[in-house]
C-alpha positions in Angstrom: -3.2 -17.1 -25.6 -6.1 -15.3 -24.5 -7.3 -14.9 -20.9 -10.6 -15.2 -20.0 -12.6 -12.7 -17.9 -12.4 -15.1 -15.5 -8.6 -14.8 -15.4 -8.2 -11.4 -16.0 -10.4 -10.2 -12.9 -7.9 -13.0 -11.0 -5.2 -11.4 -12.3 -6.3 -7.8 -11.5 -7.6 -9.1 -8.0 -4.2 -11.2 -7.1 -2.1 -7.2 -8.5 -4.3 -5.9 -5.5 -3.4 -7.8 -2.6 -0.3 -7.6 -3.6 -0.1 -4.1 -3.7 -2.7 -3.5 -0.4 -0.3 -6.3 1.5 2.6 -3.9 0.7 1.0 -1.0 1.7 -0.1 -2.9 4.8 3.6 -3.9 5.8 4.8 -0.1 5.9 1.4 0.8 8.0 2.9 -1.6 10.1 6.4 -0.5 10.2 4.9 3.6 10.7 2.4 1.7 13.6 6.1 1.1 15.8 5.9 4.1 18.5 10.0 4.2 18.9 11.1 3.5 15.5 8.1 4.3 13.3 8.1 8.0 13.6 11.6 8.2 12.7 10.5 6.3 9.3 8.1 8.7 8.8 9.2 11.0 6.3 11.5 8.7 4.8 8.9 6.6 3.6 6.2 9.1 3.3 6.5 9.7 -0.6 6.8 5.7 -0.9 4.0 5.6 0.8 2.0 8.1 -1.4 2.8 6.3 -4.4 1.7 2.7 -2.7 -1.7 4.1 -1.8 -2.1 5.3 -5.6 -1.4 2.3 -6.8 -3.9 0.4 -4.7 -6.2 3.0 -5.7 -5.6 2.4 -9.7 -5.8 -1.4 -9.4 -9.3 -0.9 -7.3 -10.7 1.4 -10.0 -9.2 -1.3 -12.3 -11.0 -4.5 -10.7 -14.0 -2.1 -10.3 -14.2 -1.3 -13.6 -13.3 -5.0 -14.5 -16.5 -6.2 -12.9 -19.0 -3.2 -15.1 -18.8 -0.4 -12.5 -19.1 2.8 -14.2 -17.0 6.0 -14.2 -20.2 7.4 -13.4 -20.7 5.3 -10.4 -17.3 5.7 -8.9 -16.9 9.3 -9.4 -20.4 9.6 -7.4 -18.3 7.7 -5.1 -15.8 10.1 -4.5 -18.0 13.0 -4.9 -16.1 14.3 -7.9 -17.5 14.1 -11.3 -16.9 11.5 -14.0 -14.6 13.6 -16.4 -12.2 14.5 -13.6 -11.7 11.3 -12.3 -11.5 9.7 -15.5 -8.9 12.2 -16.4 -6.8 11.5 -13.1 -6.6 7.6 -12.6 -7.9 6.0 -16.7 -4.5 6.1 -17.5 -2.8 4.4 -14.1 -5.9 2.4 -14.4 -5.2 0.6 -17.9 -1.5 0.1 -17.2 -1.9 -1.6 -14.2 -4.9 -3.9 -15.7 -1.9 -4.1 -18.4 1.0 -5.0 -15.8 -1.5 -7.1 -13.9 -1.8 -9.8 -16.5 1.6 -9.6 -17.7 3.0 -10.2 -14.0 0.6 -12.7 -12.3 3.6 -15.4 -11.6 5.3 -12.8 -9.4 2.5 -11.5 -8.2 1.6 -14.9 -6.6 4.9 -15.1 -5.0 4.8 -11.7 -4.0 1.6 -12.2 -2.3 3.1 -15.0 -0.3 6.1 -13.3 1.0 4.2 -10.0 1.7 1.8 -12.0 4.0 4.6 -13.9 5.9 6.0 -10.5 6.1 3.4 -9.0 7.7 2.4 -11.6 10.0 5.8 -11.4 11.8 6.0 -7.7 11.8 2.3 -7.9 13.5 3.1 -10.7 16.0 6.6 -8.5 16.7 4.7 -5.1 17.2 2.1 -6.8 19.6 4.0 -8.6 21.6 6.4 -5.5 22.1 3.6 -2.9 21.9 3.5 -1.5 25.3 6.9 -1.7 26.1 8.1 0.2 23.2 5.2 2.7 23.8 6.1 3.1 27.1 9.7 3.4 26.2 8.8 5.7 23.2 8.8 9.2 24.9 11.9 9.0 26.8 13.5 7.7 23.0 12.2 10.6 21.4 13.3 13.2 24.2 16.9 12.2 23.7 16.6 12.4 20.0 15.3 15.5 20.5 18.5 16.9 22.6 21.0 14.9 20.0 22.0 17.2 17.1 21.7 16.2 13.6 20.3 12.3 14.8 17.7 12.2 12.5 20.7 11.9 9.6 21.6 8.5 11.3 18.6 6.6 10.2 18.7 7.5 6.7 
């Protein structure tokens, strides 16, 4: 069966928030002042890799919806042959994968948002407390040999 534009652009759209609400839940993770830190470089190349994906399904749904290579290169201040040559590529396979997955996609979306609305309502609630807390933590990691191997 063949989708309609309509249903592509959903599909590519839905693959987006998917992948942005993923993103969004390790921001929030890296946003704890005790505990995110210590994340940091663990997740860091995960994190990379997230953030180029949002960015290949963005130039996807961009280019979806008639927005030139020409008009997104401007964009980015780069010219049209150099970012066609870095993100055309990620940018048909995920308009590919997007279609393909849209059933777990939807359920993705779901579970990412529940996600991040209890890791939000968590880190506010304990905010300034772990902040406050946070400096005194980090001192006696910093006198403790080899604690950075703990958390991995």
């Amino acid at each position: 069966m063949t989708l309609s534009q309509h249903d592509r652009l959903r599909n590519l759209l839905l693959a987006l928030s998917d992948a942005a609400l993923d993103l969004a839940n390790d921001g929030v993770v890296l946003a704890h002042p005790r505990e995110g830190s210590a994340l940091g470089l663990v997740i860091a190349p995960s994190l990379r890799s997230k953030a180029a994906h949002v960015e290949a399904l963005a130039c996807a749904v961009l280019r979806h919806a008639g927005v030139s290579w020409d008009a997104m290169a401007g964009r980015y201040d780069v010219t049209r042959q150099s970012l066609h040559r870095r993100l055309s590529a990620a940018t048909d396979q995920v308009a590919q994968d997007a279609q393909r997955f849209a059933a777990g996609h939807e359920l993705s979306v779901q579970q990412e948002l529940g996600l991040l609305v209890v890791a939000c309502e968590r880190l506010q609630q304990n905010f300034d407390s772990a902040l406050d807390a946070a400096p005194e933590a980090w001192e006696a990691r910093r006198k403790t040999p080899g604690w950075w191997w703990e958390r991995t």
